[in-house]
C-alpha positions in Angstrom: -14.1 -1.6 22.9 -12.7 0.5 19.8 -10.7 -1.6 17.4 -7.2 -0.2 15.8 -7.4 2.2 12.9 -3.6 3.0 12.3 -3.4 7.1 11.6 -2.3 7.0 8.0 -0.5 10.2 6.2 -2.8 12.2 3.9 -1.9 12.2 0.4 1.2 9.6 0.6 1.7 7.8 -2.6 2.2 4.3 -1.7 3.2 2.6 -4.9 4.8 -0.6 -5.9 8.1 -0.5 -8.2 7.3 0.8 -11.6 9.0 -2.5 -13.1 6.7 -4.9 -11.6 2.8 -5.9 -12.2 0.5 -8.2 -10.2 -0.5 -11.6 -12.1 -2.8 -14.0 -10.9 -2.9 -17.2 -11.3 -5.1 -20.0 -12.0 -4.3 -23.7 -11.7 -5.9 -27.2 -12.3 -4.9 -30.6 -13.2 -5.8 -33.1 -15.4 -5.7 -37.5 -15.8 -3.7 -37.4 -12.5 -2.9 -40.9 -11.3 -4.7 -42.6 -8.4 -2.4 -42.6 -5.4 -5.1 -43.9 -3.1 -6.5 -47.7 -2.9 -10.0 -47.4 -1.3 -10.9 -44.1 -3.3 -9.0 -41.3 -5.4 -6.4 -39.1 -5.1 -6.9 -35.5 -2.9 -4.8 -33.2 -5.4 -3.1 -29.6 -3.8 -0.5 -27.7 -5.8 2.5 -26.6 -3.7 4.2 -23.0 -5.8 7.8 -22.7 -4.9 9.9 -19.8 -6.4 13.4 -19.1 -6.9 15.6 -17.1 -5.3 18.7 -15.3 -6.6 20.8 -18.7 -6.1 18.4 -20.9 -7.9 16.6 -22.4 -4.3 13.3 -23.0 -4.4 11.0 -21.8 -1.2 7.3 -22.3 -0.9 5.2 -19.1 -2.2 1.8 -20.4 -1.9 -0.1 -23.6 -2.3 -4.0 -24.4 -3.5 -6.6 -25.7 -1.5 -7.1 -29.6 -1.5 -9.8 -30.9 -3.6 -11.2 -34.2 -2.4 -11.5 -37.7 -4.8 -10.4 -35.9 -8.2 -8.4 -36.7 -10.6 -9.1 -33.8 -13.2 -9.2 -30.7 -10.0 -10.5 -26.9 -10.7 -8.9 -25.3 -8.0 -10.3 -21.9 -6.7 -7.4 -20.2 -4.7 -6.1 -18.3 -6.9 -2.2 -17.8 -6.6 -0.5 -14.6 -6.9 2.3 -12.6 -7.2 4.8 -10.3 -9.2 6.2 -10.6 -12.3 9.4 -8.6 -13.2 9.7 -7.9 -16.6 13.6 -7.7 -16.6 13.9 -11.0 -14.4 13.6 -14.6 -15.5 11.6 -15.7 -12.3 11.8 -19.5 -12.4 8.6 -21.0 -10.8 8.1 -24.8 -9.6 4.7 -26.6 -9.3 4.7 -29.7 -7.4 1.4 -31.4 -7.1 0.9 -33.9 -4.0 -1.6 -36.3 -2.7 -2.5 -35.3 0.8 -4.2 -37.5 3.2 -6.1 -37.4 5.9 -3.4 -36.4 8.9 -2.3 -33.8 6.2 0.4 -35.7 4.8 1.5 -35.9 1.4 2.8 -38.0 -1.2 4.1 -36.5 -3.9 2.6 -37.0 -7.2 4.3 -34.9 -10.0 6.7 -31.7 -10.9 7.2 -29.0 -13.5 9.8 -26.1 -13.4 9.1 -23.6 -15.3 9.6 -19.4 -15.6 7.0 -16.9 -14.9 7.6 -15.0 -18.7 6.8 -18.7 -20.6 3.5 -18.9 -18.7 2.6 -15.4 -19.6 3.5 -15.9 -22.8 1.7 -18.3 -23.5 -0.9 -18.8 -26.2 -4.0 -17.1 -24.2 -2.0 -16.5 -21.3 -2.2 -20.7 -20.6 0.2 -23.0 -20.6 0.1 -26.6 -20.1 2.4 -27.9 -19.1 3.6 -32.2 -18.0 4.5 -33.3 -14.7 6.9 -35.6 -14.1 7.6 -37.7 -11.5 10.9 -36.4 -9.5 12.8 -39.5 -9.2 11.4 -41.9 -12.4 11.0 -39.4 -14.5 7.5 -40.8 -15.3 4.9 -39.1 -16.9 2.6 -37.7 -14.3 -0.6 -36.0 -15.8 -1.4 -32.4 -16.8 -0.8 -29.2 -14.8 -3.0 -25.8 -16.5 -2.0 -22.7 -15.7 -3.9 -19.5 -16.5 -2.4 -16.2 -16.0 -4.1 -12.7 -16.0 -2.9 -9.3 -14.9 -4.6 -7.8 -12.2 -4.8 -4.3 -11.4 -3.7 -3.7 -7.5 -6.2 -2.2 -5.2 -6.2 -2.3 -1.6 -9.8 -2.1 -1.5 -12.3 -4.2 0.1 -16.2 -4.3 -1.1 -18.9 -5.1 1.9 -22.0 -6.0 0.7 -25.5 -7.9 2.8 -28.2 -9.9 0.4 -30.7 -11.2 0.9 -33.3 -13.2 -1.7 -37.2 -13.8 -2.4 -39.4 -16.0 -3.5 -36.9 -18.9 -3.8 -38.2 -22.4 -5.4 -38.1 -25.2 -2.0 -36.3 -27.4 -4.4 -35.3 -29.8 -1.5 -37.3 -32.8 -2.2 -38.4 -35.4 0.7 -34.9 -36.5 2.4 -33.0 -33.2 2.7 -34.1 -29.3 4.1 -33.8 -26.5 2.0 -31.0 -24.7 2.8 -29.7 -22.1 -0.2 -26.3 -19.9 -0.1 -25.2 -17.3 -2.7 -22.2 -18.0 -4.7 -19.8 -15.3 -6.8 -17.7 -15.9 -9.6 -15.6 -13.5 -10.9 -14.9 -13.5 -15.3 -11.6 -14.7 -16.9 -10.5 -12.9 -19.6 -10.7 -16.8 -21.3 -14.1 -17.0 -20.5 -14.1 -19.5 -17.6 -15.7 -18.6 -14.4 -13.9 -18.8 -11.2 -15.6 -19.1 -7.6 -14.4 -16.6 -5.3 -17.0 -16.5 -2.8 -20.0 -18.6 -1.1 -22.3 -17.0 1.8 -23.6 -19.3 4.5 -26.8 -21.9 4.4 -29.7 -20.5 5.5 -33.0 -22.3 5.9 -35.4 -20.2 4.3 -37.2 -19.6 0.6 -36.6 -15.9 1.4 -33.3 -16.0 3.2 -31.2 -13.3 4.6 -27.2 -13.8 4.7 -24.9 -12.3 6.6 -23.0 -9.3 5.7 -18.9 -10.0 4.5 -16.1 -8.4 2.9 -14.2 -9.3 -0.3 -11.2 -8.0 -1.7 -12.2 -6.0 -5.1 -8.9 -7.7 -6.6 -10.4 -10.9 -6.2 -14.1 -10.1 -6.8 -13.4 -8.4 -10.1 -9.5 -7.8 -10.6 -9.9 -4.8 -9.3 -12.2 -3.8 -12.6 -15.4 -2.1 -12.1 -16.8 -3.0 -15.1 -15.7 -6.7 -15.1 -18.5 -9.2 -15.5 -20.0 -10.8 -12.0 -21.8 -13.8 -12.0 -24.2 -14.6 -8.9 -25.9 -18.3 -8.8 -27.9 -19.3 -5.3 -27.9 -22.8 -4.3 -28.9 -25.5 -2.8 -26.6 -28.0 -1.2 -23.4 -28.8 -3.1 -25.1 -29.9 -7.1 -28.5 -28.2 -7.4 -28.4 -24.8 -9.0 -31.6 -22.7 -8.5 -31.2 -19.7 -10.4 -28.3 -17.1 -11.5 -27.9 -13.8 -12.7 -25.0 -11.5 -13.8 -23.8 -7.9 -12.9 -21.0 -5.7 -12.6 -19.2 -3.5 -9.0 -20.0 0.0 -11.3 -23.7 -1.3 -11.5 -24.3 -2.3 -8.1 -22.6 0.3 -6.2 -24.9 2.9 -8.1 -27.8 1.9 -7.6 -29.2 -0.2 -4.2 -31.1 -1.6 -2.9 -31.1 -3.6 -5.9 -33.3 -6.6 -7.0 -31.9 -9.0 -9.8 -34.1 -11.9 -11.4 -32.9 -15.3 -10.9 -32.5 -17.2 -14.2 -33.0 -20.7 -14.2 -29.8 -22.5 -15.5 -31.7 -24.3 -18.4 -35.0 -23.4 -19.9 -36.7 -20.0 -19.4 -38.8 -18.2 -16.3 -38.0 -16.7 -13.2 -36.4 -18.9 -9.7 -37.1 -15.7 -7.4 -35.4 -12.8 -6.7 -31.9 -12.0 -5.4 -31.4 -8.0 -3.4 -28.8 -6.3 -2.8 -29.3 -4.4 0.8 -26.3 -3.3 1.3 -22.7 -1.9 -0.6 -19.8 0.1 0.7 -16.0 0.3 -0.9 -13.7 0.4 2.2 -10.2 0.9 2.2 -8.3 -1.9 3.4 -4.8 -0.4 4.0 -1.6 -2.7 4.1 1.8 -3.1 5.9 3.5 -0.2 3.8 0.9 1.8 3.9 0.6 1.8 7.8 4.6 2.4 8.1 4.7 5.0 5.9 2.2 6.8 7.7 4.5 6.8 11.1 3.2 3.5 12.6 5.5 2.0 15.2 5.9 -1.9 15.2 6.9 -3.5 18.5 8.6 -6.9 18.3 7.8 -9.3 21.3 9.5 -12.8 21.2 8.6 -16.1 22.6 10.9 -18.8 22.6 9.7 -22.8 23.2 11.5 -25.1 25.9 9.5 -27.7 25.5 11.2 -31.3 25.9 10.3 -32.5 22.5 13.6 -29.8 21.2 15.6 -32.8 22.6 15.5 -36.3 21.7 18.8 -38.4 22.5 17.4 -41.3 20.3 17.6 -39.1 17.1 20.5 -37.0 18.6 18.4 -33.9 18.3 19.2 -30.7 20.5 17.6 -27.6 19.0 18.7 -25.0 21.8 22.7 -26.9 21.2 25.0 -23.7 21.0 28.3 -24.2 18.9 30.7 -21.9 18.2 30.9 -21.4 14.5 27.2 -22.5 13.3 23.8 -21.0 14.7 20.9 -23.3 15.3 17.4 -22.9 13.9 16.5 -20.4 16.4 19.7 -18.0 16.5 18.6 -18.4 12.9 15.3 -18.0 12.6 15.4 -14.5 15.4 18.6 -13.5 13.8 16.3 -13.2 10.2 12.7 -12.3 10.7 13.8 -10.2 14.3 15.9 -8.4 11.9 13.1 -7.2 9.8 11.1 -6.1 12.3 13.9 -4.0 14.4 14.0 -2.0 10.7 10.4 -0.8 11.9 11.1 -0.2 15.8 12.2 3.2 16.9 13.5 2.4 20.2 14.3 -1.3 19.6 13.3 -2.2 23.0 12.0 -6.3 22.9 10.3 -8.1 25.2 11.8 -11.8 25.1 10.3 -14.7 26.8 10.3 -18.4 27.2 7.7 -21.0 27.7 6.9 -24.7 28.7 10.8 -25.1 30.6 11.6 -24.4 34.1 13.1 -21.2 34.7 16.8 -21.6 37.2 17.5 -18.0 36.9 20.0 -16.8 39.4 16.9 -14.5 40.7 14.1 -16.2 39.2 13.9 -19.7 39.8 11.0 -22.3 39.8 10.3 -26.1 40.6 6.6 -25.7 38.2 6.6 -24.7 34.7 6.3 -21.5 33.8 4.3 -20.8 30.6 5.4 -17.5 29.8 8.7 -16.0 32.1 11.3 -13.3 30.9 14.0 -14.7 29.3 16.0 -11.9 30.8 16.1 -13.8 34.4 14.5 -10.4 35.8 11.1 -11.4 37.1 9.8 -7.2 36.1 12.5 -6.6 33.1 11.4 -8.4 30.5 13.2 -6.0 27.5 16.2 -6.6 25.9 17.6 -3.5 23.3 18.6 -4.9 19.4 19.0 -7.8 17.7 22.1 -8.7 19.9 20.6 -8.1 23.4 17.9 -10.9 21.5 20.5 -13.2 20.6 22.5 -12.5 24.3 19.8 -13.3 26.0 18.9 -16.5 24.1 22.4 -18.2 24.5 22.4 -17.1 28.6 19.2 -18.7 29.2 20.3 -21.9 27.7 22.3 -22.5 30.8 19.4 -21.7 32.8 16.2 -23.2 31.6 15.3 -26.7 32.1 13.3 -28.0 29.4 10.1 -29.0 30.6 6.2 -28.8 29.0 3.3 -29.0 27.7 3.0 -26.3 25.2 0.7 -23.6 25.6 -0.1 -20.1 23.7 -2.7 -18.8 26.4 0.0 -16.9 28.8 1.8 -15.9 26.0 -1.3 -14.7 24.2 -2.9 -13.0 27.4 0.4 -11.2 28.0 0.4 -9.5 24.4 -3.1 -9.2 24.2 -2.5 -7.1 27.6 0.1 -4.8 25.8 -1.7 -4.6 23.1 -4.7 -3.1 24.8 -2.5 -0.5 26.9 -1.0 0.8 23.3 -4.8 0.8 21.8 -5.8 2.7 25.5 -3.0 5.2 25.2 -3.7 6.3 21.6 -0.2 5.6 20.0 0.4 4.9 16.6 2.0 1.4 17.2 1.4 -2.3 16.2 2.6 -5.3 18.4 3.9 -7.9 16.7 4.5 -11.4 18.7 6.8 -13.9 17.6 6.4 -17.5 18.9 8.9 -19.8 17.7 7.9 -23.3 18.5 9.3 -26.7 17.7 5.5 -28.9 17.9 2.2 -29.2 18.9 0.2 -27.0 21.5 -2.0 -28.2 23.6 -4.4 -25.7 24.7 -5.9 -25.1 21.3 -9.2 -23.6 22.2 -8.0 -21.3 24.4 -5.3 -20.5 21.7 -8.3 -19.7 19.4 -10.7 -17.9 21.9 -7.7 -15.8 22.9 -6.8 -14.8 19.0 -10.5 -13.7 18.6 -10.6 -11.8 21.1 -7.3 -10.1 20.1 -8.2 -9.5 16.3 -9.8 -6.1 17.8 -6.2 -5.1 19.1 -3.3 -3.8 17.3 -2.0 -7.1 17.4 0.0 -9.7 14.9 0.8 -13.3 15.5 3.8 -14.9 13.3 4.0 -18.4 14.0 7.2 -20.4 13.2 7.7 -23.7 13.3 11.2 -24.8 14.0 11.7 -28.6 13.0 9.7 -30.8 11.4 6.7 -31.9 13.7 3.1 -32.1 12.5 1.8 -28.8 12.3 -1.2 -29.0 11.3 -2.6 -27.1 14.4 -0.3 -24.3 13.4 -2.0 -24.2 9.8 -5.4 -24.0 11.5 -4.3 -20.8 13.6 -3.4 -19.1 10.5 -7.0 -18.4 10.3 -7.4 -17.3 6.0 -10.4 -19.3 6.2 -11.9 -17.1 9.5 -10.8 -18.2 13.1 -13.9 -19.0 15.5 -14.1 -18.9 18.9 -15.5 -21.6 21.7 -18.9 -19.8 21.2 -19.0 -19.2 17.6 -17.9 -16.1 17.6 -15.7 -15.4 14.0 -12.4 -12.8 14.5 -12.6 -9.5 12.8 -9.2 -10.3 10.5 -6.8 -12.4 9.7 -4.0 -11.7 12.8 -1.7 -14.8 12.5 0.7 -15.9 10.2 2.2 -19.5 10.4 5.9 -19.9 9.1 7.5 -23.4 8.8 11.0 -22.3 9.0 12.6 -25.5 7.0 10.5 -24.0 4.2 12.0 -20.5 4.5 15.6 -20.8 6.2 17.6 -21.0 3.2 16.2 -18.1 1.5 17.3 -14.4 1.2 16.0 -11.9 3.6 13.5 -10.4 1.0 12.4 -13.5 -0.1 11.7 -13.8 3.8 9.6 -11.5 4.0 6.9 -13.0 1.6 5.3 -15.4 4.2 6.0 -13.0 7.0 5.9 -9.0 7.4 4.0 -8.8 4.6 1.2 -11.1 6.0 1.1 -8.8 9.1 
């Protein structure tokens, strides 16, 4: 099956605002206080920004590195800065446990222009606790300017004549790491390969964004080291993109990390620059998106005990799901030609005057026509919605698959017909799903099709499973089988309700 390539415009400039430039940042913390008895804290930096009103929403947050107190944290944050603007920024740094709750640890508010200008672009700055004002340890941030690139470097090594350096207890096992130079000095870590048991391994071949290999600078220093488990370095050696896209195959000398001779050879098979075009570039070359909606009626949108109704209509205030289609379905209608949606519900009982069932129905047209699922604009969404109120019972379990197998089935007819569209599905859901495997095997599969997933989570139920779907770290199916890209996006909408409609689109469209 052929995969979707989106026909793009020859010789469109697709450029961001003159007034803007990307800057990355770089975070880590230190003397942090123990928030855990039987070992210490698991540190992750939430980044929430400001909108035009002065509330914060969540931008981005680190990864979570386990029992430290002084953390190096590799993702790397980033985003514009506006030279005109004062772009207020908050930092909160939380201790997150093992059911991926948190407990919050410390604060700093700060603006975009003091970190910048900083003495060597680093500021450091004290975090306090929010509610004794008590002093809370260190937050470092590092900023550098990047240049923007959408391209993407694919590259296979392999090594020789590695040292076994394994000892008795454990079996060699090296991978390849990559850190990319600060313009400090430091060395960040922006890529590992796999394990593979061997003294002359072979790793598989992967992509990495230039902008986050190099900052999109060809002749930016690159530093390769192969190891062995997590603490034993074997060898390293240094390079530049410019030098190894002109000349490979290429063999590098592994230096030792302390004394002098050789620790084998690493070799550079394979390199290729591909172009990995984004969401503006696709549009502005005349693709197409296609909204499809999925709405949860699910029981857990009611509890009596809390006095929760999440479908409740009232006349003069719109609940988090009018709110939630009447912003991000928005958006996407600004993209639609014939604004046509398909809008469906799942986990309830349809009671449709023509469509009516004792069993729950997993995925049924919201419409009440068993063959008519479309709708036309954001009001036939938002009619729809408020009729079927009346007319689905809320039932459950939660599950993806129908929903899933019915886009990834529209999907397929778009890919098989040769338009230049992209389906985008929105689920809004208020918990967890229950058929996560098939969730994942079914996203796999549908990373070849011109398919998106957004995600949102309306409420505040543990979504952790929702966080795992949103596969940045690579999605893998039942039999190991990895998806081709990154094709959905989760949302939790109590983080982004109360922001403006651009600010929306952060966490959202753009992800798509």
């Amino acid at each position: 099956m052929e995969s979707y390539t989106p026909q793009l415009t020859a010789g469109r400039d697709v450029q961001g605002s003159d007034d803007r430039e990307k800057v990355q940042l770089f975070l880590s913390c230190r003397n942090l206080p123990n928030m855990d008895v039987l070992s210490k804290s698991d540190p992750q930096v939430k980044v929430y920004i400001a909108d035009g009103k002065g509330r914060f929403f969540l931008l981005d947050q680190t990864e979570v590195v386990a029992d430290n107190l002084n953390p190096e944290f590799k993702k790397i944050i980033i985003l514009d800065h506006i030279f005109e603007r004062r772009q207020t920024v908050k930092f909160e740094v939380v201790d997150v446990d093992m059911n991926d709750r948190f407990e919050h640890i410390g604060e700093v508010v700060t603006t975009l222009g003091k970190i910048i200008g900083s003495r060597g672009g680093t500021a450091e700055l004290e975090l306090i606790e929010r509610h004794n004002q008590s002093k809370r340890g260190t937050l470092i941030v590092y900023s550098e300017k990047i240049r923007s690139t959408n391209e993407v470097i694919r590259m296979k090594w392999k090594a020789e004549n590695l040292p076994d350096v394994s000892g008795w207890f454990s079996k060699f096992a090296p991978n390849l790491r990559f850190f990319r130079s600060r313009d400090d000095g430091a060395w960040i870590e922006v890529h590992t390969t796999e394990s593979t048991s061997s003294t002359s391994p072979s790793w598989k071949e992967f992509n990495i964004r230039k902008q986050k290999l190099c900052s999109g600078f060809m002749d930016k220093a690159i530093k390769l080291e192969v190891w062995h488990g997590k603490k034993k370095v074997i060898g390293m050696a240094f390079c530049t993109l410019r030098g190894l896209l002109t000349d490979y195959p290429q063999k590098l000398p592994l230096t030792k990390t302390s004394g002098n001779g050789s620790s084998g050879f690493i070799i550079l098979e394979s390199a290729s620059i591909v172009q990995n075009n984004e969401f503006l570039d696709y549009i502005m070359g005349g693709t197409q998106l296609n909204a499809m909606i999925a709405i949860d009626y699910t029981v857990s949108n009611k509890d009596p005990r809390r006095r929760i109704d999440r479908h409740q209509l009232t006349p003069h205030r719109l609940n988090d799901y009018q709110l939630a289609i009447n912003k991000i379905v928005d958006i996407l209608l600004a993209y639609d030609n014939d604004k046509k949606i398909p809008v469906y519900g799942y986990g309830g009982k349809p009671r449709f005057p023509i469509l009516k069932s004792e069993d729950t129905w997993h995925c049924f047209p919201l419409t009440g026509k068993p063959n008519d699922p479309e709708v036309v604009g954001l009001e036939g969404v938002m009619k729809a919605y408020r009729r079927a109120v009346r007319y689905v019972e809320l039932s459950g379990p939660t599950y993806f698959g129908p929903l899933l197998r019915e886009a990834s089935e529209l999907a397929q007819r778009i890919l098989d017909s040769g338009e230049d569209i992209y389906l985008v599905l929105l689920i809004l859901t208020d918990g967890v799903i229950h058929d996560m495997q098939a969730t994942k095997n079914l996203l796999v599969a549908a990373s070849r099709l011109p398919l998106s997933v957004i995600i949102v989570g309306i409420g505040d139920a543990d979504f952790s499973d929702m966080v795992t779907l949103d596969g940045d770290t690579g999605l893998v199916d039942i039999r190991g089988k990895k998806a081709d890209r990154d094709l959905c996006q989760f949302v939790p909408w109590n983080s982004v309700k109360a922001v403006s409609y651009t600010h929306l689109t952060l966490p959202t469209i753009y992800s798509v």
